[in-house]
VEXZAKOL-174583 format. One record per residue: residue number from 1; residue in three letters; x, y, z of N, C-alpha, C, O in turn. Coordinates in steps of 0.02 Angstrom, whole numbers, plus 50000, padded with zeros to 5 digits. Example, Ala and Ser with C-alpha at 12.3 -4.5 7.8 and 13.67 -1.06 7.14 Angstrom:
BEGIN
{1 ALA {50660 49716 50390} {50615 49775 50390} {50660 49835 50390} {50712 49834 50423}}
{2 SER {50642 49888 50354} {50684 49947 50357} {50645 50002 50394} {50670 50057 50402}}
end
This chain:
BEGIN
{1 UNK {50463 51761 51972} {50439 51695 51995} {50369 51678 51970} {50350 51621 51955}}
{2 UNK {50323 51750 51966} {50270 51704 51947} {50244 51710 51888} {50184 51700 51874}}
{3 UNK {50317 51738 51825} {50285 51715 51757} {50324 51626 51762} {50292 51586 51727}}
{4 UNK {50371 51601 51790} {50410 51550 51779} {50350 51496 51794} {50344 51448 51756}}
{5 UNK {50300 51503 51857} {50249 51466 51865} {50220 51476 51816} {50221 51420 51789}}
{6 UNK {50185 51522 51772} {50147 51527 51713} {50163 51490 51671} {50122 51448 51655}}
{7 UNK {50227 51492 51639} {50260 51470 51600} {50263 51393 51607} {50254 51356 51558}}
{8 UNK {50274 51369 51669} {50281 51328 51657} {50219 51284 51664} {50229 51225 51649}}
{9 UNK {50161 51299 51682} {50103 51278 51684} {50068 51282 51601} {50023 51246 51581}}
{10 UNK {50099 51330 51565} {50063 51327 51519} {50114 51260 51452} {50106 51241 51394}}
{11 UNK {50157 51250 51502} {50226 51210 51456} {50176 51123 51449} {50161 51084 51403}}
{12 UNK {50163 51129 51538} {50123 51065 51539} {50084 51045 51505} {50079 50986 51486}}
{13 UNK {50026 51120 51484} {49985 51094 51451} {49995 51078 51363} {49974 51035 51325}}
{14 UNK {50047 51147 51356} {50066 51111 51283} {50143 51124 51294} {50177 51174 51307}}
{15 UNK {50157 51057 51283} {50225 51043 51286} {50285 51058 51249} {50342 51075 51265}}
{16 UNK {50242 51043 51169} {50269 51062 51114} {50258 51133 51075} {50249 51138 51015}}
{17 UNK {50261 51180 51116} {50256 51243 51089} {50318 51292 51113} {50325 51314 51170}}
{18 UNK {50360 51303 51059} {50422 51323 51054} {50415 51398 51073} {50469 51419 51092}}
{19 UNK {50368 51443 51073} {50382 51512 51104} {50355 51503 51174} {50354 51556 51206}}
{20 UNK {50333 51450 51207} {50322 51458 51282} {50390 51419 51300} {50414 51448 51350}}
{21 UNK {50420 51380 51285} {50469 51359 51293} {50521 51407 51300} {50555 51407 51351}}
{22 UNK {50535 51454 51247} {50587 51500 51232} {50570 51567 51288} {50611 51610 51303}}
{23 UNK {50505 51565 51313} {50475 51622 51358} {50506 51595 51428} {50526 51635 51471}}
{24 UNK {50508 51535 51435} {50526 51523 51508} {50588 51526 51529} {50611 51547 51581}}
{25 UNK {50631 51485 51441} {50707 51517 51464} {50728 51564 51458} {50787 51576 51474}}
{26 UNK {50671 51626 51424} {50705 51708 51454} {50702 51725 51509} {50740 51770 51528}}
{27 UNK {50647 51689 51563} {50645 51701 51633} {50691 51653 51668} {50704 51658 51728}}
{28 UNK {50713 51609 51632} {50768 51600 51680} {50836 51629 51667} {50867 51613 51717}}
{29 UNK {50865 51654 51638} {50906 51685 51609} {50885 51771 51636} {50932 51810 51648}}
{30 UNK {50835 51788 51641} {50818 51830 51677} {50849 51867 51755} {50871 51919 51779}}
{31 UNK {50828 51783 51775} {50849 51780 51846} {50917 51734 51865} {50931 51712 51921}}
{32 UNK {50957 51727 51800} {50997 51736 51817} {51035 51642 51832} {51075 51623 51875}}
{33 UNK {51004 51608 51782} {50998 51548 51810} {51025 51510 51723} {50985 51471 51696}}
{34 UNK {51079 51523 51693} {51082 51524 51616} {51099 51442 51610} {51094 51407 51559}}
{35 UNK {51113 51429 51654} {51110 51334 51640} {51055 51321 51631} {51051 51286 51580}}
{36 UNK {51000 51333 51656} {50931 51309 51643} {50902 51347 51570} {50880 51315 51522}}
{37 UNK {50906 51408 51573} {50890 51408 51519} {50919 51405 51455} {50877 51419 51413}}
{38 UNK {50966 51396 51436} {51008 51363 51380} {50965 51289 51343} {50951 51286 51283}}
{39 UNK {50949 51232 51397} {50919 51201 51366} {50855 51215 51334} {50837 51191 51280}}
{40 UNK {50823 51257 51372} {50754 51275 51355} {50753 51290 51276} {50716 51262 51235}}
{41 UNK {50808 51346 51261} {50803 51358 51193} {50812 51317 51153} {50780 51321 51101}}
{42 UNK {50853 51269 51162} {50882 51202 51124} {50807 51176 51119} {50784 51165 51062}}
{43 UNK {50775 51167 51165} {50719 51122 51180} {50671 51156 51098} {50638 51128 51055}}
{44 UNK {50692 51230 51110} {50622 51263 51074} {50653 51249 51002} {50614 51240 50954}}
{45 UNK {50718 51246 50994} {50710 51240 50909} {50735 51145 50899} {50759 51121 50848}}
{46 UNK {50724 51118 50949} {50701 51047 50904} {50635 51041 50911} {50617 50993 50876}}
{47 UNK {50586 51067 50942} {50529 51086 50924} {50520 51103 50853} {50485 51077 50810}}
{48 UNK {50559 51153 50853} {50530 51240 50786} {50617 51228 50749} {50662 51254 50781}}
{49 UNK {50630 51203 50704} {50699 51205 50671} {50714 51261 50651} {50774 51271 50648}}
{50 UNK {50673 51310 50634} {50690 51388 50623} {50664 51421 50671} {50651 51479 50654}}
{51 UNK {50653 51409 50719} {50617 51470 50789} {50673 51523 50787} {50724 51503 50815}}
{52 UNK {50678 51587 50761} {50725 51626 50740} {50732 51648 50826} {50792 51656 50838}}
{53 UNK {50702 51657 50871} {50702 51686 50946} {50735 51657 50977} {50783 51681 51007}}
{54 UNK {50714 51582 50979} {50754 51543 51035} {50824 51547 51008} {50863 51555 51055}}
{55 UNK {50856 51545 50944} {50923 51533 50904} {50958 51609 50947} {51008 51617 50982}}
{56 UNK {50917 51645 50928} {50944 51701 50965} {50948 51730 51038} {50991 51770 51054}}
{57 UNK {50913 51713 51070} {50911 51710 51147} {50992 51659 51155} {51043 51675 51186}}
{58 UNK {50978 51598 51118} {51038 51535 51145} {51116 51581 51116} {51172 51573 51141}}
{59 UNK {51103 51615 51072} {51166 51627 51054} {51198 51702 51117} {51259 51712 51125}}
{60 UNK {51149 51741 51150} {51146 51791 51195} {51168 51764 51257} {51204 51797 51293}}
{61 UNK {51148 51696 51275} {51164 51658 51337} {51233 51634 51334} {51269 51639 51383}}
{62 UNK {51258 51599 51264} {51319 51576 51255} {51370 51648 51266} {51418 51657 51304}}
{63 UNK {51349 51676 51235} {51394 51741 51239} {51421 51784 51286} {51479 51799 51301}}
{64 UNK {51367 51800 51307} {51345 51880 51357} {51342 51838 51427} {51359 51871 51476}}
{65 UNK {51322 51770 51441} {51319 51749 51494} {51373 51711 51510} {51403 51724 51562}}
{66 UNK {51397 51648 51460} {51441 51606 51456} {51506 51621 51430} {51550 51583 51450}}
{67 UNK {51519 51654 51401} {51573 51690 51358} {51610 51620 51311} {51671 51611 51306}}
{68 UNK {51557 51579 51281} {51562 51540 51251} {51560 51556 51174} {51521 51528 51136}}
{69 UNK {51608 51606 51155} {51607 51623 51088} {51588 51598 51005} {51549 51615 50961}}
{70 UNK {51645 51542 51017} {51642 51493 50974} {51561 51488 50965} {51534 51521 50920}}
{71 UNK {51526 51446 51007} {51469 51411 51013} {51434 51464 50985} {51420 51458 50925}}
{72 UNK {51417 51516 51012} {51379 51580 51004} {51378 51600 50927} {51330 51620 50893}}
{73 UNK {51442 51590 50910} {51447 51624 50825} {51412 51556 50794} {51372 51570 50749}}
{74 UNK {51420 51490 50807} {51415 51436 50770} {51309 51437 50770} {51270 51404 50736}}
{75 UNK {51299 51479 50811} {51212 51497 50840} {51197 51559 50769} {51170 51550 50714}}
{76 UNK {51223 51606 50794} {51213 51645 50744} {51226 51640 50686} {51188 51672 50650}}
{77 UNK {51283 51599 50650} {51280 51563 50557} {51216 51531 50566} {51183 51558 50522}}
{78 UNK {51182 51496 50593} {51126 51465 50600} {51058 51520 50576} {51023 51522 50525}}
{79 UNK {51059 51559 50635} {51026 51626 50626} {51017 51658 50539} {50970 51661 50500}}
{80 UNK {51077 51675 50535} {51088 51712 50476} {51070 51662 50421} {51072 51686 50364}}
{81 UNK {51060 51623 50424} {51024 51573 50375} {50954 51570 50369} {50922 51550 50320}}
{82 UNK {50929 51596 50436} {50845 51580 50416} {50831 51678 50408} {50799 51711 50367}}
{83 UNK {50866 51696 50462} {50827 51768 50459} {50904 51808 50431} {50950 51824 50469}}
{84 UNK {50903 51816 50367} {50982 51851 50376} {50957 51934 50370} {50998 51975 50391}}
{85 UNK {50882 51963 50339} {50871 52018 50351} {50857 52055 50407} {50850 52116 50407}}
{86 UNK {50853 52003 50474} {50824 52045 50527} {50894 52074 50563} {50945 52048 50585}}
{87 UNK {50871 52138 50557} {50927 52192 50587} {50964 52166 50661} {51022 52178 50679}}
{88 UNK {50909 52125 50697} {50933 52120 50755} {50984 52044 50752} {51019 52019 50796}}
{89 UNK {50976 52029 50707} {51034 51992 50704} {51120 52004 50670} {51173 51974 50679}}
{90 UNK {51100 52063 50630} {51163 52084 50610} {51194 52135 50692} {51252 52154 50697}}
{91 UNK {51148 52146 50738} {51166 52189 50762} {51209 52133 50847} {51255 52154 50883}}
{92 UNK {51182 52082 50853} {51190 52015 50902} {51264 51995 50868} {51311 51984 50906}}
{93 UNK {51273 51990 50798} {51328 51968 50781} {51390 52026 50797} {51441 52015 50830}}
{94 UNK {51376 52076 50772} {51418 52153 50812} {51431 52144 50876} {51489 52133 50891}}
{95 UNK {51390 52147 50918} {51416 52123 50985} {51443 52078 51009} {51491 52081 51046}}
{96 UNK {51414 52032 50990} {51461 51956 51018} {51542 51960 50963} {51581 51916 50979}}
{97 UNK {51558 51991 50926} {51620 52001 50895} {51663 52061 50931} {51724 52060 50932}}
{98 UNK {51625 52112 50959} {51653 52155 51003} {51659 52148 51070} {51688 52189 51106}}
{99 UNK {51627 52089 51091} {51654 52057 51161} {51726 52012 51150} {51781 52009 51178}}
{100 UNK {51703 51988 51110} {51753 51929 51107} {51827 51966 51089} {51876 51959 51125}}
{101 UNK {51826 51997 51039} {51882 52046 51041} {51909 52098 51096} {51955 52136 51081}}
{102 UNK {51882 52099 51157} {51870 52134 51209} {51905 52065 51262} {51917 52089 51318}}
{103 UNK {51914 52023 51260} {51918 51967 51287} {51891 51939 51361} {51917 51909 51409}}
{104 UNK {51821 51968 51344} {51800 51954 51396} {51782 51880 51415} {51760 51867 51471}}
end
C-alpha cells in the first residue's frame, strides 16, 4: 500500500513517465488487482513506444493472470521486435507457450 501511494504521488507529479507508470502497475498486479494494472502498462508504452518492461509485465498479466493467450503472444511479437536479444524474453515466450499448451 505504501509504494502504490508513492507511486502514485510521484505519477502526479510527472505524469508522463513510463517507468513510474509501469512501477505502479507492478504493485497492482502485485496485490492482486490485474484490471488495474493492465492499463497502467498500456498507459506506459503510449507514453514510451518501446518501454521493453511495461510490454513485458502486460504480456505476464495477459497470460499468467488472465489466461489471455492470444493477446499475450500478440505482446510478446511486439517485444521481440524491440528487444529480441534479451534472454528474458525468449524465456516469457517459453512460458506463456507452456501454459497455454497446459490449458490453463
Amino acid at each position: 500500500p505504501r509504494a502504490q501511494e508513492l507511486y502514485e504521488r510521484l505519477l502526479k507529479l510527472d505524469p508522463k513517465n513510463p517507468d513510474v507508470t509501469t512501477n505502479l502497475g507492478i504493485v497492482h498486479r502485485s496485490q492482486g488487482r490485474f484490471e488495474q494494472a493492465l492499463p497502467l502498462f498500456r498507459d506506459a508504452r503510449a507514453i514510451d513506444g518501446a518501454h521493453w518492461q511495461a510490454m513485458f509485465n502486460e504480456a505476464v498479466v495477459l497470460a499468467f493472470d488472465l489466461h489471455d493467450f492470444a493477446a499475450a503472444e500478440s505482446v510478446i511479437a511486439e517485444l521481440r521486435a524491440i528487444a529480441s536479444s534479451n534472454p528474458d524474453v525468449g524465456r516469457l515466450e517459453g512460458e506463456v507457450r507452456r501454459l497455454r499448451g497446459a490449458g490453463v
